[in-house]
TORPAKOL-789991 format. One line per field, with one value per residue (C-alpha): residue number from 0; residue in three letters; x, y, z. Coordinates in steps of 0.02 Angstrom, whole numbers. Example, Ala and Ser with C-alpha at 12.3 -4.5 7.8 and 13.67 -1.06 7.14 Angstrom:
! TORPAKOL-789991
resi = [0|1]
resn = [ala|ser]
x = [615|684]
y = [-225|-53]
z = [390|357]
! end
This chain:
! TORPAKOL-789991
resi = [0|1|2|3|4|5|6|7|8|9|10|11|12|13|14|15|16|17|18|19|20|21|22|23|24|25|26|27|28|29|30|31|32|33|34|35|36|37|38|39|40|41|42|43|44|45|46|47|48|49|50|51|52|53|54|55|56|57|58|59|60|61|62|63|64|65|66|67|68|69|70|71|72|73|74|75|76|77|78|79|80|81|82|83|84|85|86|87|88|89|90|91|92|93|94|95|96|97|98|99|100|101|102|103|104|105|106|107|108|109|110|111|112|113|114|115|116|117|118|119|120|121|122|123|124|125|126|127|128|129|130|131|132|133|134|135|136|137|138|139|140|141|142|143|144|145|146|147|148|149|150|151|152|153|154|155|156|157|158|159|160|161|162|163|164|165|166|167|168|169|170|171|172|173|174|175|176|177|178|179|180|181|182|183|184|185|186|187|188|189|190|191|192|193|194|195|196|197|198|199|200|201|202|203|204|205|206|207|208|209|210|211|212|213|214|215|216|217|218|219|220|221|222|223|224|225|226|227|228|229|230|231|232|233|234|235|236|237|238|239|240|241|242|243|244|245|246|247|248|249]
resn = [unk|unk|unk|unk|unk|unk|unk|unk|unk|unk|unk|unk|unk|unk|unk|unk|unk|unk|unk|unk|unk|unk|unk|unk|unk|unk|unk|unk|unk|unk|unk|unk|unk|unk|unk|unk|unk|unk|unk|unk|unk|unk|unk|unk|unk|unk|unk|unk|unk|unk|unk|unk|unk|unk|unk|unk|unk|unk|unk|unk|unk|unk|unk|unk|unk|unk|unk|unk|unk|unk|unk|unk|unk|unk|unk|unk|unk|unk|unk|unk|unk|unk|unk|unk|unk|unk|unk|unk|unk|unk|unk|unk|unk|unk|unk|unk|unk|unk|unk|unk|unk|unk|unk|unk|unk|unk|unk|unk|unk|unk|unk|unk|unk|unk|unk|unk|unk|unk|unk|unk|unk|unk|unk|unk|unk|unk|unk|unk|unk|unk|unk|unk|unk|unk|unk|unk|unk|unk|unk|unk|unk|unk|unk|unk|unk|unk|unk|unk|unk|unk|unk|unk|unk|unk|unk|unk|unk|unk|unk|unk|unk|unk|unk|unk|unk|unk|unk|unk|unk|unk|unk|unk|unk|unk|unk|unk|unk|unk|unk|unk|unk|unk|unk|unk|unk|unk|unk|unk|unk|unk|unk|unk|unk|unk|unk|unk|unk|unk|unk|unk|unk|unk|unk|unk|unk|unk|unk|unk|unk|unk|unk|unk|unk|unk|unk|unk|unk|unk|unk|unk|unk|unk|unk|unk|unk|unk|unk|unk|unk|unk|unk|unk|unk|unk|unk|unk|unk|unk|unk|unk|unk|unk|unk|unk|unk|unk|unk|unk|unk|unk]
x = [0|159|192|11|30|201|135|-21|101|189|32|-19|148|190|217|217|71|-41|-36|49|24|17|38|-58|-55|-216|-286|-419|-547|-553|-577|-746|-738|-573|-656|-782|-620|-545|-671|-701|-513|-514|-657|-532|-368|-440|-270|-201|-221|-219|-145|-217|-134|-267|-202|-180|-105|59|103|71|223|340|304|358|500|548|558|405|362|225|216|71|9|-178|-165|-280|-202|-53|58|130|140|222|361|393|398|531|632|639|545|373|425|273|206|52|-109|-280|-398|-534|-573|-646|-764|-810|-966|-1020|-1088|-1183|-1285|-1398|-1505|-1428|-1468|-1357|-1461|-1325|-1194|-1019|-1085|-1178|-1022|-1041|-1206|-1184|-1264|-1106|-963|-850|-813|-706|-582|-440|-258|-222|-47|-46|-228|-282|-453|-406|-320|-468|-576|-454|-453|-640|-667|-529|-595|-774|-696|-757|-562|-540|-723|-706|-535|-556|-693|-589|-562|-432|-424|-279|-367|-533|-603|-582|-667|-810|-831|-791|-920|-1043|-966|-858|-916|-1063|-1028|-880|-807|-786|-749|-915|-870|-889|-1085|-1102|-1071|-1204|-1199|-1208|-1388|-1462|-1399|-1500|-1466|-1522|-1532|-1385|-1262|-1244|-1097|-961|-972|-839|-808|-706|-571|-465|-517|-463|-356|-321|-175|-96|77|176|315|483|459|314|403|418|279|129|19|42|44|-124|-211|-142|-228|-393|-412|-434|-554|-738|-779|-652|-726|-908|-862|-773|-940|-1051|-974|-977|-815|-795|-680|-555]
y = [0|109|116|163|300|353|347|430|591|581|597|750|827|811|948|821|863|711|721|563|375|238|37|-109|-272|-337|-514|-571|-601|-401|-357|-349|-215|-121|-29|64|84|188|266|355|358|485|599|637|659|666|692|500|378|214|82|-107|-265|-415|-594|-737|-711|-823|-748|-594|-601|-725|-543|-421|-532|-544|-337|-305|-107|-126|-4|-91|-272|-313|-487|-617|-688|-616|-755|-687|-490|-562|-665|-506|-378|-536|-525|-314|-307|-228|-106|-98|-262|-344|-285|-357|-245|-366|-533|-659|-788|-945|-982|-1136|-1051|-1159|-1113|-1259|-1281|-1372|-1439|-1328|-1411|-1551|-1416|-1458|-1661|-1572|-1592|-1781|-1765|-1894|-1728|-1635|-1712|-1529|-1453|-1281|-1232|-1097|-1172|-1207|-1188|-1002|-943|-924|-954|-1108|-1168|-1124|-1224|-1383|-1360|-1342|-1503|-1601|-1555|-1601|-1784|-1742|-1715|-1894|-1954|-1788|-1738|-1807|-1678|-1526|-1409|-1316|-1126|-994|-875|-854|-728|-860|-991|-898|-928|-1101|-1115|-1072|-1149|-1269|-1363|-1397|-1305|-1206|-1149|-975|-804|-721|-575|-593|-627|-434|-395|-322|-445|-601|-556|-683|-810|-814|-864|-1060|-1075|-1075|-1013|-1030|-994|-1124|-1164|-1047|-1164|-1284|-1164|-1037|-858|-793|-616|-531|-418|-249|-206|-52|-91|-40|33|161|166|370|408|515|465|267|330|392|260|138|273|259|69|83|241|211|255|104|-9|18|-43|-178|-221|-201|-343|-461|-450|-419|-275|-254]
z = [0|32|-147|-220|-68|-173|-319|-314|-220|-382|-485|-380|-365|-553|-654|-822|-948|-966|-1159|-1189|-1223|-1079|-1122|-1012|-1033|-965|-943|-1055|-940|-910|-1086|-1079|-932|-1004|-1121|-1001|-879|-998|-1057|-852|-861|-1004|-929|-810|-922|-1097|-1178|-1116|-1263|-1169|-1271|-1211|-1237|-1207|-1161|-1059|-904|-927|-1102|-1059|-908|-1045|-1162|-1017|-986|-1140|-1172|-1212|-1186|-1074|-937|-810|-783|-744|-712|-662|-539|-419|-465|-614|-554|-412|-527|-589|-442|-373|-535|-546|-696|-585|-472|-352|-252|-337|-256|-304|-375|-428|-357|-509|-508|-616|-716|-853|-1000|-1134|-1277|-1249|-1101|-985|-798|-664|-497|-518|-519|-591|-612|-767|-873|-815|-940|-1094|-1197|-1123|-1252|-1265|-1118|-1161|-1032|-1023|-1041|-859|-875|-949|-903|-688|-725|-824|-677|-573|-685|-656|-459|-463|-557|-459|-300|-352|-412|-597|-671|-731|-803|-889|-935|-1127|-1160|-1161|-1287|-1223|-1266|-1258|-1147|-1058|-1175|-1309|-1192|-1188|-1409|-1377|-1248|-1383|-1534|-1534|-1353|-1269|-1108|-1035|-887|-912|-823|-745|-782|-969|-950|-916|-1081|-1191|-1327|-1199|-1133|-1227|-1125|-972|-782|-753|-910|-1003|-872|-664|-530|-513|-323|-264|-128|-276|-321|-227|-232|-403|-347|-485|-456|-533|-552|-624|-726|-727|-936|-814|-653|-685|-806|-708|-833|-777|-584|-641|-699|-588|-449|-529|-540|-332|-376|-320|-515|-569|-427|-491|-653|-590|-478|-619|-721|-565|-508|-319|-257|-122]
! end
């Protein structure tokens, strides 16, 4: 917490005009609430052009590490910030400024009273899950099913995808069901899938709390303009947002 206290004196100190361009990389499950995060970012300093870099968690951080010019790190977990605040490469500890969740999402109707033994279903035959090994949520999605006894009658369903975000068009194309990011159900265009229905909560009790954590980089350790917007995503304005696409908030 010392550091955001640091860093938001710099931001109010700083002389710098906030005229210039900012880089994040941000995990995929938040792209669906990155775009209204900027947009009550810019009411504030319309001349920042914020420049957003959408991903898996895990390739994101093998990107920073490998030079990539990105300045701050919304992560979905605090695994990987924290990797990189242990190597030098983020200069600020990772602190979590959303906590995640886990939903199944089908485009069929399916039955969620039996909770996660629905992908046990002989109509189930896909089951699209983020890469465990580069995506949190992916890994979340294993533990869940592990811990529910479910990994091993099910494990040759998978359709394994890259990211979350590109679980969620699995979910609806190319498998049956999916275990996807919550978040991504607050998106306009997924209305049409309805509670019960197609999509219910993945009992959080299954997984370990998903903290998603935020990190400033050493490419924005002096930039005011990064200080900035790393302020505003623990802003009441940031944390509505965040709330309003069912993430919970520190």
């Amino acid at each position: 917490m010392m550091k955001l206290k640091l860093l938001i004196a710099v931001l109010l100190l700083s002389t710098c005009s906030m005229a210039g361009n900012i880089s994040i990389a941000v995990a995929a499950n938040v792209s669906y609430a990155i775009d209204d995060l900027k947009k009550e970012f810019n009411k504030l300093y319309p001349d920042t052009r914020v420049q957003v870099i959408l991903g898996s968690s895990g390739k994101l951080t093998a990107q920073i590490k490998n030079g990539a010019p990105y300045q701050l790190f919304m992560a979905a977990n605090t695994k990987y910030p924290e990797a990189l605040y242990k190597e030098g490469i983020a200069v600020t500890r990772p602190l979590v400024y959303a906590q995640g969740s886990l939903a199944y999402l089908s485009s069929k109707e399916q039955d969620f009273s039996q909770g996660i033994k629905v992908l046990e279903s002989p109509t189930v035959n896909k089951i699209a899950v983020a890469n465990p090994k580069t995506a949190p949520y992916g890994k979340a999605a294993v533990e869940a099913m592990k811990k529910a006894g479910v990994y091993e009658s099910v494990k040759s369903k998978y359709v394994f995808a890259e990211s979350v975000s590109q679980t969620v068009s699995y979910a609806v194309t190319a498998a049956d069901i999916g275990l996807i990011a919550k978040s991504s159900l607050y998106s306009p265009k997924m209305a049409r899938y309805k509670e019960g229905v197609n999509w219910a909560d993945v009992d959080p009790k299954l997984y370990t709390p998903i903290n998603q954590g935020i990190v400033v980089l050493r490419n924005g350790e002096s930039n005011c303009e990064v200080a900035a917007f790393y302020a505003f995503m623990f802003s009441d304005k940031a944390k509505k947002i965040l709330n309003d696409f069912g993430y919970l908030v520190p």
